[in-house]
MOPAC internal coordinates of N, CA, C and O (Angstrom, degrees):
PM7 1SCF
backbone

  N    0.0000 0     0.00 0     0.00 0    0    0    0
  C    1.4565 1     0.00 0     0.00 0    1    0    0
  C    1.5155 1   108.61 1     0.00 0    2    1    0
  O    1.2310 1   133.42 1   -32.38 1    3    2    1
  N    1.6248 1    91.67 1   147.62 1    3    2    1
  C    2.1553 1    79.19 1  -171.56 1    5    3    2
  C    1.7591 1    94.29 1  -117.00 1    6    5    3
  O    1.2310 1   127.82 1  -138.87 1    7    6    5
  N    1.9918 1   102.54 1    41.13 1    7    6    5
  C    2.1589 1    81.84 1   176.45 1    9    7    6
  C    1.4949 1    69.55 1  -143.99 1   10    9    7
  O    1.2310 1   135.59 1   -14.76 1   11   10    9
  N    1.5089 1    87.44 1   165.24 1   11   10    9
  C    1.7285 1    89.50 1   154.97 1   13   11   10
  C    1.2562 1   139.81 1  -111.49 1   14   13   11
  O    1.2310 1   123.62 1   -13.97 1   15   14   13
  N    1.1443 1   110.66 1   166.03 1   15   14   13
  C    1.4695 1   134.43 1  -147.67 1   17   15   14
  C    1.4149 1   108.55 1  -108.24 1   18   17   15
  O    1.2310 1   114.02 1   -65.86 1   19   18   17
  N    1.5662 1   128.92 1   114.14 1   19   18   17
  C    1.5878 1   124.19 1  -162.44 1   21   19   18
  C    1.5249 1   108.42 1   -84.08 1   22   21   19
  O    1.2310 1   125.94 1   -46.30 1   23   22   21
  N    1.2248 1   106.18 1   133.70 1   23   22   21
  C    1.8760 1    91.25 1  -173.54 1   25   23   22
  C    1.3369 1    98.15 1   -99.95 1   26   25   23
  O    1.2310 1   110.99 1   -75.32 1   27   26   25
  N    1.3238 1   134.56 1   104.68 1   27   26   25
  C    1.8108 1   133.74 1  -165.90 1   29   27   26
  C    1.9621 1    91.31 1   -90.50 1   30   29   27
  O    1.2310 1   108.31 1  -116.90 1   31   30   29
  N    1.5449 1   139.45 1    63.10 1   31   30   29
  C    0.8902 1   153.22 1   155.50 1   33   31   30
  C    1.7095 1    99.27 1   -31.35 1   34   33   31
  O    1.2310 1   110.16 1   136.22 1   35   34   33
  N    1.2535 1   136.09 1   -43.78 1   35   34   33
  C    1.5279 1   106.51 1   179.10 1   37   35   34
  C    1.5407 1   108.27 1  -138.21 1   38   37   35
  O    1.2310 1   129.74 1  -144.87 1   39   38   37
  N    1.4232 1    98.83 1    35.13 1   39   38   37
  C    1.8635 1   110.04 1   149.36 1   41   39   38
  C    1.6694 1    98.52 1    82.56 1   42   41   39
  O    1.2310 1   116.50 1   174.21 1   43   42   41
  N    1.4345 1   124.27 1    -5.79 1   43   42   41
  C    1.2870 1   110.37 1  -170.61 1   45   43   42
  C    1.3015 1   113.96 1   -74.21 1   46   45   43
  O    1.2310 1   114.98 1   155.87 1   47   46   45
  N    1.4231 1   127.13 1   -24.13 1   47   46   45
  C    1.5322 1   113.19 1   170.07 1   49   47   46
  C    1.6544 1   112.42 1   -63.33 1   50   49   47
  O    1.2310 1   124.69 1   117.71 1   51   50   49
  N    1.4792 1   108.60 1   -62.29 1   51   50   49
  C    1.5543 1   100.88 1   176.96 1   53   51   50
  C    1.5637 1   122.94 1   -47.96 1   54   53   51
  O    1.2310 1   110.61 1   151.83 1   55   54   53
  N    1.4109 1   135.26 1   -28.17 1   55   54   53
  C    1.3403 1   139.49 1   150.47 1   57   55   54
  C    1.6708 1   106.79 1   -35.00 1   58   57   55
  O    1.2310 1   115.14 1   108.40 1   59   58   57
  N    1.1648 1   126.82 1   -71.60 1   59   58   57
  C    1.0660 1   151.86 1  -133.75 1   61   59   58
  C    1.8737 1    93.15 1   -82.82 1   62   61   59
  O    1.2310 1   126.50 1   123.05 1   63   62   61
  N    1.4129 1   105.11 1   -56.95 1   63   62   61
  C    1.4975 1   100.68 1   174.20 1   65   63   62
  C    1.1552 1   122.55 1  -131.92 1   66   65   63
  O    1.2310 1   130.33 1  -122.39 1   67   66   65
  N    1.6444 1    97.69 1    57.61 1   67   66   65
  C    1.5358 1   122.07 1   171.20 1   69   67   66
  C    1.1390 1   120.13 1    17.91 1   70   69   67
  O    1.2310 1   121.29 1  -118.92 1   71   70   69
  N    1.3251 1   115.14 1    61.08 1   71   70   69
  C    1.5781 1   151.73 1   161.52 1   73   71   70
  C    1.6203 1   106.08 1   -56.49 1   74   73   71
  O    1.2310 1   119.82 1   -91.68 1   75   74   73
  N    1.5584 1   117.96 1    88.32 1   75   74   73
  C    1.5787 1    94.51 1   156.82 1   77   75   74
  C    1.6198 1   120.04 1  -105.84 1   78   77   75
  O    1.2310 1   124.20 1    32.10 1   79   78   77
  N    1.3818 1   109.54 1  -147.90 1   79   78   77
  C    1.2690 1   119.61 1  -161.43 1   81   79   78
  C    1.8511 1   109.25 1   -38.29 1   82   81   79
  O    1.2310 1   124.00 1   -42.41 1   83   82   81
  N    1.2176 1   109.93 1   137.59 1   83   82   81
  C    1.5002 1   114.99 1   156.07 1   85   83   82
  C    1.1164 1   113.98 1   -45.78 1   86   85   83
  O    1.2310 1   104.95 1   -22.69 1   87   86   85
  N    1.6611 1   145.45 1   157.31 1   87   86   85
  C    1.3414 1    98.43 1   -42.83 1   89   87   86
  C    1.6179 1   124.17 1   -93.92 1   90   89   87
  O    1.2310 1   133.37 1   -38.69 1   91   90   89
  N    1.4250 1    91.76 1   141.31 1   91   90   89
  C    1.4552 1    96.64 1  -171.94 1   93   91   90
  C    1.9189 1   122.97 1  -113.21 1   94   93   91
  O    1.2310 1   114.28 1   -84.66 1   95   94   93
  N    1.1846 1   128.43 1    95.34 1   95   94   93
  C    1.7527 1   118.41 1  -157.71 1   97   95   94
  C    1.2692 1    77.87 1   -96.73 1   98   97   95
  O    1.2310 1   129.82 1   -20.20 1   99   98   97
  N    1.8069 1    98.68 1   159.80 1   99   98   97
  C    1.3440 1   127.81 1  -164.97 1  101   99   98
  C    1.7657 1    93.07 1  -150.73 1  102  101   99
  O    1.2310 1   122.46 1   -45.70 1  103  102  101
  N    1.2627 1   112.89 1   134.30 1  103  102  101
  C    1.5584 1   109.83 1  -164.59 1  105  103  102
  C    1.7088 1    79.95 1  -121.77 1  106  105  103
  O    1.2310 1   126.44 1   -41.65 1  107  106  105
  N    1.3916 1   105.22 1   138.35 1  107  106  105
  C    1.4819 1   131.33 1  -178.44 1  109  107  106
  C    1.4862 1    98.76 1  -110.32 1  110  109  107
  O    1.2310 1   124.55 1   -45.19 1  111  110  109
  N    1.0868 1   108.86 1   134.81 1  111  110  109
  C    1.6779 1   132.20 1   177.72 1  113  111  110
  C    1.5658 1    96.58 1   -92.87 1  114  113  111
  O    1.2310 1   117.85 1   -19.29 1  115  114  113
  N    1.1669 1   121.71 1   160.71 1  115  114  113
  C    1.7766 1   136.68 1   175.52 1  117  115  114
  C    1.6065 1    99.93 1   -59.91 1  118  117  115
  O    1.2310 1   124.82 1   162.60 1  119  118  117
  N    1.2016 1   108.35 1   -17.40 1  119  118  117
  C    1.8326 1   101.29 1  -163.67 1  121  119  118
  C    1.7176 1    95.08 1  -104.30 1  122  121  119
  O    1.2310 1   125.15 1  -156.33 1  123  122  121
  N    1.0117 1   107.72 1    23.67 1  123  122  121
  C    1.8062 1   125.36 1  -178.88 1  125  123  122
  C    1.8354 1    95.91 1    37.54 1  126  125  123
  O    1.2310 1   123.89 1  -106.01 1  127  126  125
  N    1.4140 1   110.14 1    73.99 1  127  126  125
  C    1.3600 1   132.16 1   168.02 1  129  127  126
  C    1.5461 1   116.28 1  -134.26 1  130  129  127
  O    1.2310 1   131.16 1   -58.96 1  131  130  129
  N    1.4393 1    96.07 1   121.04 1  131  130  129
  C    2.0770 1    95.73 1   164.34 1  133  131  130
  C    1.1114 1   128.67 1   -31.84 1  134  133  131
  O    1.2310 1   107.55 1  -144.57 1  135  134  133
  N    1.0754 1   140.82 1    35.43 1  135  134  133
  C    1.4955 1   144.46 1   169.28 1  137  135  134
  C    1.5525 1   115.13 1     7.04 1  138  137  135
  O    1.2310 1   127.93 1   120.05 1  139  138  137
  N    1.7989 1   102.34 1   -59.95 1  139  138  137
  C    1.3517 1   113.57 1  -165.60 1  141  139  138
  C    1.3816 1    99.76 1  -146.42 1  142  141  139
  O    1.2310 1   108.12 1   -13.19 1  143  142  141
  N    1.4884 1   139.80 1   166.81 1  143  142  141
  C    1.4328 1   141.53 1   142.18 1  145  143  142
  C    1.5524 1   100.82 1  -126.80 1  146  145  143
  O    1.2310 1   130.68 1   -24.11 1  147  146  145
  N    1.4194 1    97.00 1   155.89 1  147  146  145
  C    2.0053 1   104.02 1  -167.51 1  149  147  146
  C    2.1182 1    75.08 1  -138.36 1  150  149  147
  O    1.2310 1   130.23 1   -46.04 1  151  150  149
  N    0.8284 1    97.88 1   133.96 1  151  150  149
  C    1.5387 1   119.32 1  -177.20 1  153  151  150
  C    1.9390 1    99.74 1  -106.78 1  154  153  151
  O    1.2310 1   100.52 1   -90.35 1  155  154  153
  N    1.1232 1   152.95 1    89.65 1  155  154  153
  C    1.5530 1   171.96 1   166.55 1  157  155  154
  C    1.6443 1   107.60 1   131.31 1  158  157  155
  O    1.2310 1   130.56 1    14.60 1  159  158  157
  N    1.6264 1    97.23 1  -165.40 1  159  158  157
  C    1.0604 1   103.61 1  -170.52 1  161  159  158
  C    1.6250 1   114.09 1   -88.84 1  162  161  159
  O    1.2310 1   128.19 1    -7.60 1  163  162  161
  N    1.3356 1   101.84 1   172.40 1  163  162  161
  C    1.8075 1    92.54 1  -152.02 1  165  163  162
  C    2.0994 1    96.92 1  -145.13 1  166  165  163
  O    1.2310 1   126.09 1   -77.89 1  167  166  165
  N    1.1982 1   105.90 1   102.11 1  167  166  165
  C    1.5269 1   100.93 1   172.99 1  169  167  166
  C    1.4410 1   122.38 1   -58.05 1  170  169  167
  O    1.2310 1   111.38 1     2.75 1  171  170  169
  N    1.2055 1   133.83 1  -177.25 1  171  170  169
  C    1.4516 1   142.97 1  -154.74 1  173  171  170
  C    1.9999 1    96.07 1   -82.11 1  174  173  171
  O    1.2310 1   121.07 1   137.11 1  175  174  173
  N    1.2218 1   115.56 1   -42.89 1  175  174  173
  C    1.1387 1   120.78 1  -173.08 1  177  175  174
  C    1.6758 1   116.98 1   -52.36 1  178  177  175
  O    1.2310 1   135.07 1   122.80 1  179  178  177
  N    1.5320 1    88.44 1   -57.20 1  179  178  177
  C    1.7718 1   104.30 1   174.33 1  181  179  178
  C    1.1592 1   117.30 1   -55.01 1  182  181  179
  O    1.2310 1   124.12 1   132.97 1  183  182  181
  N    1.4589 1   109.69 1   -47.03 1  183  182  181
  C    1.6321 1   120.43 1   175.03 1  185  183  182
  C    1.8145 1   107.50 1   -38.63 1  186  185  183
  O    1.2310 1   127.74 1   117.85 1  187  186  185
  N    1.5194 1   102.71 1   -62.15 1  187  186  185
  C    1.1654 1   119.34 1   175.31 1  189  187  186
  C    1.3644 1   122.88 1   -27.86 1  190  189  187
  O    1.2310 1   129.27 1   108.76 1  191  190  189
  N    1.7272 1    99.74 1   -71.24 1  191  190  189
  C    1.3677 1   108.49 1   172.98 1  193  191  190
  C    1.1422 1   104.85 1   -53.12 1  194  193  191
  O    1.2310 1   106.85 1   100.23 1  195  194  193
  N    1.4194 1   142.08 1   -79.77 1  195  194  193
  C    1.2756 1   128.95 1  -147.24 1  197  195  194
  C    1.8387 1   115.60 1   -66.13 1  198  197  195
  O    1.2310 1   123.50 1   161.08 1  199  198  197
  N    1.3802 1   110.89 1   -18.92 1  199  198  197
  C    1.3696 1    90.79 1   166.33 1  201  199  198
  C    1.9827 1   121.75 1   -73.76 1  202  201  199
  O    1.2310 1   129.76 1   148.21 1  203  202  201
  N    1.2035 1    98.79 1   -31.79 1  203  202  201
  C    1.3881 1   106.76 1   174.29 1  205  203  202
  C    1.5846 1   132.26 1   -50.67 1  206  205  203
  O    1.2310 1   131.54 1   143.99 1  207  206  205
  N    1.3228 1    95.32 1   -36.01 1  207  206  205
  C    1.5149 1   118.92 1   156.52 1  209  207  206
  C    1.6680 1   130.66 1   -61.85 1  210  209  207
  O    1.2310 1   132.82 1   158.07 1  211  210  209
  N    1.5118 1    92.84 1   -21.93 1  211  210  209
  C    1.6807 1   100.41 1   163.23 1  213  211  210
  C    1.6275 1   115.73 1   -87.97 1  214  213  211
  O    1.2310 1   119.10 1   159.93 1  215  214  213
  N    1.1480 1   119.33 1   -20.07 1  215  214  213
  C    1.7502 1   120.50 1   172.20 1  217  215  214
  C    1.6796 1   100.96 1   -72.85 1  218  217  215
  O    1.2310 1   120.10 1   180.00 1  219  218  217

């Protein structure tokens, strides 16, 4: 891997921004805000939709 990778060793980041299970997408608005969180995995379509829903 060429980024890095946070090692949360005693859970306080996921506490902190209620991080659950992998995989978890989080859609960022322009004003660098959570827009949305989708809790599993998510095909190209959904992706779609749910960014579209932020315009």
């Amino acid at each position: 891997m060429t980024f890095p990778v946070l090692m949360d060793e005693t859970s306080d980041v996921a506490k902190n921004y209620q991080i659950q299970p992998i995989p978890t997408s989080y859609f960022i608005n322009s004003k660098g805000r959570i827009q949305n969180k989708r809790i599993g995995a998510m095909n190209y379509e959904t992706m779609v939709q749910e960014f579209e829903k932020m315009k």
